[in-house]
DRENPA-3360 file (N, C-alpha, C; in nm, 2 decimals, always signed):
BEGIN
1 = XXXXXXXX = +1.80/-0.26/+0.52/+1.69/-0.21/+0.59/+1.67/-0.31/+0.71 ~ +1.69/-0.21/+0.84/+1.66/-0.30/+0.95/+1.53/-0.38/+1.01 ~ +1.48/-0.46/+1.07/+1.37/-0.48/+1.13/+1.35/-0.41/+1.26 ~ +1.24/-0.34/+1.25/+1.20/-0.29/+1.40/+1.18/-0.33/+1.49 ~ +1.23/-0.32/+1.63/+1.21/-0.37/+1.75/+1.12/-0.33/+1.78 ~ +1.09/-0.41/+1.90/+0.94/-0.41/+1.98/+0.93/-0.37/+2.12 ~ +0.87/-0.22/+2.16/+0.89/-0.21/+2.29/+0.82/-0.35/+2.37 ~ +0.82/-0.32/+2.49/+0.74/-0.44/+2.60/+0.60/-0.47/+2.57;
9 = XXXXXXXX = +0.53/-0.37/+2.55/+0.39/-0.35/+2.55/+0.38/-0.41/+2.39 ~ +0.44/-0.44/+2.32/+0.45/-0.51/+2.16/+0.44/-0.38/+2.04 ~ +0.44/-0.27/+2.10/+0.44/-0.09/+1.98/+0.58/-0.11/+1.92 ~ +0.61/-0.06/+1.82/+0.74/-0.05/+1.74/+0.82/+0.10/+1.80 ~ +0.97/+0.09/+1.82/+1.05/+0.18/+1.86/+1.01/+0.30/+1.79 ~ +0.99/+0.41/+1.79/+1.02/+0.56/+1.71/+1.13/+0.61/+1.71 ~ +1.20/+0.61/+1.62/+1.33/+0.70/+1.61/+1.27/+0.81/+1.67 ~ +1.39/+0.89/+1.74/+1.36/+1.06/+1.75/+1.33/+1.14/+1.65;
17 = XXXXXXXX = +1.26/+1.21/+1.67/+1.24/+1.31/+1.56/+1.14/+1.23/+1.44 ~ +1.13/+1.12/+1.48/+1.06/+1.10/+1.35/+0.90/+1.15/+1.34 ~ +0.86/+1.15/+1.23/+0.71/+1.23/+1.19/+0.60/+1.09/+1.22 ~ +0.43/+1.10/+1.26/+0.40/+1.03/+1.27/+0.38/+0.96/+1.17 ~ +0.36/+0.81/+1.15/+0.38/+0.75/+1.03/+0.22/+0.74/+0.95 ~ +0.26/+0.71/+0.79/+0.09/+0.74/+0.77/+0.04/+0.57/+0.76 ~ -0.08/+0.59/+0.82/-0.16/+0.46/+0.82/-0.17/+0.42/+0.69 ~ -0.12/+0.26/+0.68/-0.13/+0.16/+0.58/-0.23/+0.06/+0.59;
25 = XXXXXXXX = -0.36/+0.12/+0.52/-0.49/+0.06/+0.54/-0.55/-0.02/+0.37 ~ -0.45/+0.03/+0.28/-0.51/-0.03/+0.13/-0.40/-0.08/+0.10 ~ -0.42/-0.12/-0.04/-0.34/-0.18/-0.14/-0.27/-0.04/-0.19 ~ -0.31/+0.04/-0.20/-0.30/+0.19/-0.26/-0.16/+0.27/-0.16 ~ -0.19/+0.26/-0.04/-0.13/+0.30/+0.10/-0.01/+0.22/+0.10 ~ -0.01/+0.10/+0.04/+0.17/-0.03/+0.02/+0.20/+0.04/-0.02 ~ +0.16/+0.07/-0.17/+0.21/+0.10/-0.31/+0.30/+0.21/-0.31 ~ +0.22/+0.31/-0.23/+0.29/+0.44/-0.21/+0.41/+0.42/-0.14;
33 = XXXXXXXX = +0.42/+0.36/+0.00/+0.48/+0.34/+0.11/+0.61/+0.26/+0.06 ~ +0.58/+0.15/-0.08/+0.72/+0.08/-0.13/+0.78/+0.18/-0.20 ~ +0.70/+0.26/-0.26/+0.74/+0.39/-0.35/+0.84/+0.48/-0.28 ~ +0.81/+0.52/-0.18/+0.90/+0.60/-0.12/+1.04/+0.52/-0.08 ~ +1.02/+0.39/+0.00/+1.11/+0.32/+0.01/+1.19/+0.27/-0.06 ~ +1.15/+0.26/-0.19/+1.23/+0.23/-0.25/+1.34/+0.37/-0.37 ~ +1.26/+0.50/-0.34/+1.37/+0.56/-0.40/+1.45/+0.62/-0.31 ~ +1.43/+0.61/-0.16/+1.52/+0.59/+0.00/+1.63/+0.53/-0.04;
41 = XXXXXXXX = +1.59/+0.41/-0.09/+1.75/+0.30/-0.11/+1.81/+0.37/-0.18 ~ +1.77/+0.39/-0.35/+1.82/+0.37/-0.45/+1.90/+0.52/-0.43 ~ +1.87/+0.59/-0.35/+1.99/+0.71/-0.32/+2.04/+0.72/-0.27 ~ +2.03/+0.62/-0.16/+2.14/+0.64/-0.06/+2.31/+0.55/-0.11 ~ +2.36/+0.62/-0.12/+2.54/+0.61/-0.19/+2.60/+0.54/-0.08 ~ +2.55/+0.48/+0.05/+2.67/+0.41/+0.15/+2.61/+0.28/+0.15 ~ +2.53/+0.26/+0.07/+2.51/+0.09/+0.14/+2.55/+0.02/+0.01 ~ +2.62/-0.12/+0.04/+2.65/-0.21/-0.06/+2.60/-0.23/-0.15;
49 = XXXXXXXX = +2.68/-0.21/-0.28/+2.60/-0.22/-0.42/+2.52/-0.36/-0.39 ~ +2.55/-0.46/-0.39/+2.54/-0.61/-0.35/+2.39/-0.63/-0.31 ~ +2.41/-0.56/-0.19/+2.34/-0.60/-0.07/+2.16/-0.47/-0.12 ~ +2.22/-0.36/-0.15/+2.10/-0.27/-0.20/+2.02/-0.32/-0.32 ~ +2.12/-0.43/-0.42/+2.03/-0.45/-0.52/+1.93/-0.57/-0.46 ~ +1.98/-0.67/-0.37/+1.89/-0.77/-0.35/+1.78/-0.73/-0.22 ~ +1.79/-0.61/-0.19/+1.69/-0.51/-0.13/+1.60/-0.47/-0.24 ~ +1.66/-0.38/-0.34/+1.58/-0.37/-0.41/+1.47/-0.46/-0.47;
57 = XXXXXXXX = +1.55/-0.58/-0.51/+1.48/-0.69/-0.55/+1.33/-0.77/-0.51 ~ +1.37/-0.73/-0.36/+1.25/-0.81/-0.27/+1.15/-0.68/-0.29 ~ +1.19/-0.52/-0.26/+1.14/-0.44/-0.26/+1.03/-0.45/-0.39 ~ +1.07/-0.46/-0.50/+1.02/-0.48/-0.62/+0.90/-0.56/-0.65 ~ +1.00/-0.69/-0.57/+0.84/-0.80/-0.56/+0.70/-0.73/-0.55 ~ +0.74/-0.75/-0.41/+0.62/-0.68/-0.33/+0.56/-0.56/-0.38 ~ +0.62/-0.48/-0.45/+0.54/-0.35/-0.48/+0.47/-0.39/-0.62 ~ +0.53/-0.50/-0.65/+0.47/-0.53/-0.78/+0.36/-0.61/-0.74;
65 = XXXXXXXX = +0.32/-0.70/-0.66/+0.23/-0.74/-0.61/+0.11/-0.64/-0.52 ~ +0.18/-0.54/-0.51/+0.07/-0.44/-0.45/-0.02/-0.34/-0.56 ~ +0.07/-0.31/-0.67/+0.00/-0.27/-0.78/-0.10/-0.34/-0.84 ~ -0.07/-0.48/-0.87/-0.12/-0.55/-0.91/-0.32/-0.58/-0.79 ~ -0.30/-0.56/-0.65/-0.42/-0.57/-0.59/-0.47/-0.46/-0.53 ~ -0.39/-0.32/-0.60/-0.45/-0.20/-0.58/-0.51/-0.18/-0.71 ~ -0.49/-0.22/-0.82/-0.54/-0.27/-0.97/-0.69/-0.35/-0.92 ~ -0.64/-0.44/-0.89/-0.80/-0.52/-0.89/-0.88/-0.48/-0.79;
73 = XXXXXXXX = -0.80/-0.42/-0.65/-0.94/-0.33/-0.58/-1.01/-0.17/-0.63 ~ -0.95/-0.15/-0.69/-0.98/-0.03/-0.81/-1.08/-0.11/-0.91 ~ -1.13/-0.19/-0.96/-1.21/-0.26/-1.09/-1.31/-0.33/-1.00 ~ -1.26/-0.42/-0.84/-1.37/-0.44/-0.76/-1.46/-0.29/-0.75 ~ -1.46/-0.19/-0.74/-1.48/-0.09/-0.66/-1.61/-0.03/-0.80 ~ -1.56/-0.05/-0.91/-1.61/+0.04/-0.99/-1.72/-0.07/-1.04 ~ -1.69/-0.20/-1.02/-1.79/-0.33/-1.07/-1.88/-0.33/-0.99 ~ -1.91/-0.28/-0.80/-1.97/-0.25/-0.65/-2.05/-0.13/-0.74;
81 = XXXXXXXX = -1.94/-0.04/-0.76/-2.07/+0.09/-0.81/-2.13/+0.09/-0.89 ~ -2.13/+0.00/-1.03/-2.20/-0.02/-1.11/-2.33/-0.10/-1.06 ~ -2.30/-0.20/-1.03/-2.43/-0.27/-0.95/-2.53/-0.21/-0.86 ~ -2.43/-0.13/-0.76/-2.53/-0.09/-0.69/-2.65/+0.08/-0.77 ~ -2.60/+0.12/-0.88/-2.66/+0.21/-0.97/-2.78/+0.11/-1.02 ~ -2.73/+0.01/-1.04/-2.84/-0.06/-1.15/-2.91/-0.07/-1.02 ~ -2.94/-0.13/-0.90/-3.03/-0.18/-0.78/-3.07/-0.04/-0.77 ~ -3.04/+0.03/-0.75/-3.16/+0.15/-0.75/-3.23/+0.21/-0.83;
89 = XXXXXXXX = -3.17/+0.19/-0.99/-3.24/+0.20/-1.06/-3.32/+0.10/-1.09 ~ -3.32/+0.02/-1.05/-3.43/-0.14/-1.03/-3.54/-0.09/-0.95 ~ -3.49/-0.02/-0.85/-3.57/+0.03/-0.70/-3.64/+0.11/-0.77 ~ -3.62/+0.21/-0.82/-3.67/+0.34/-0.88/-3.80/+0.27/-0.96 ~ -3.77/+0.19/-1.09/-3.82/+0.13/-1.15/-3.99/+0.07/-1.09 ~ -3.94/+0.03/-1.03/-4.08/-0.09/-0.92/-4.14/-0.01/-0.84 ~ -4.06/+0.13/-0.80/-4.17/+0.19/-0.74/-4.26/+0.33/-0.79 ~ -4.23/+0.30/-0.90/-4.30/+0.41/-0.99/-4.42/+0.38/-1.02;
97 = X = -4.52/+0.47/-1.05/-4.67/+0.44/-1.12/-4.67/+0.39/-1.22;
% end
């Protein structure tokens, strides 16, 4: 897997034809994004056994690192909603007769 060049203005090249890419804004958005990449590699039949497994490798890291903080922003998220239920039921509470 190549590194992308950089036009002048600092934007990354577009292959032709290619589709627009989807924004990688979460932990969730990696996860998927290594996902696809990595069963890209593992099909493609012309690149070096060698060289694809220690692609994979790094690939792996990282995606395992991303599950792992799309994991804990999924349990931040649901610990935020819990709290904020209890504060308005707090709210609710205090301002009743």
């Amino acid at each position: 897997m190549s590194r992308g060049r950089l036009q002048d203005d600092g934007r990354a090249w577009a292959h032709p034809g290619a589709r627009d890419p989807h924004p990688v804004q979460t932990a969730a958005d990696v996860r998927s994004l290594l996902a696809q990449q990595i069963t890209q590699l593992t099909v493609n039949p012309d690149l070096d056994p060698v060289r694809k497994a220690g692609q994979l490798a790094q690939l792996a890291r990282v995606a395992l690192r991303a599950i792992e903080l799309a994991n804990l922003e999924a349990r931040v998220q649901a610990v935020e909603a819990v709290l904020r239920l209890r504060k308005d039921d707090q709210t609710l509470k205090e301002t009743s007769p």
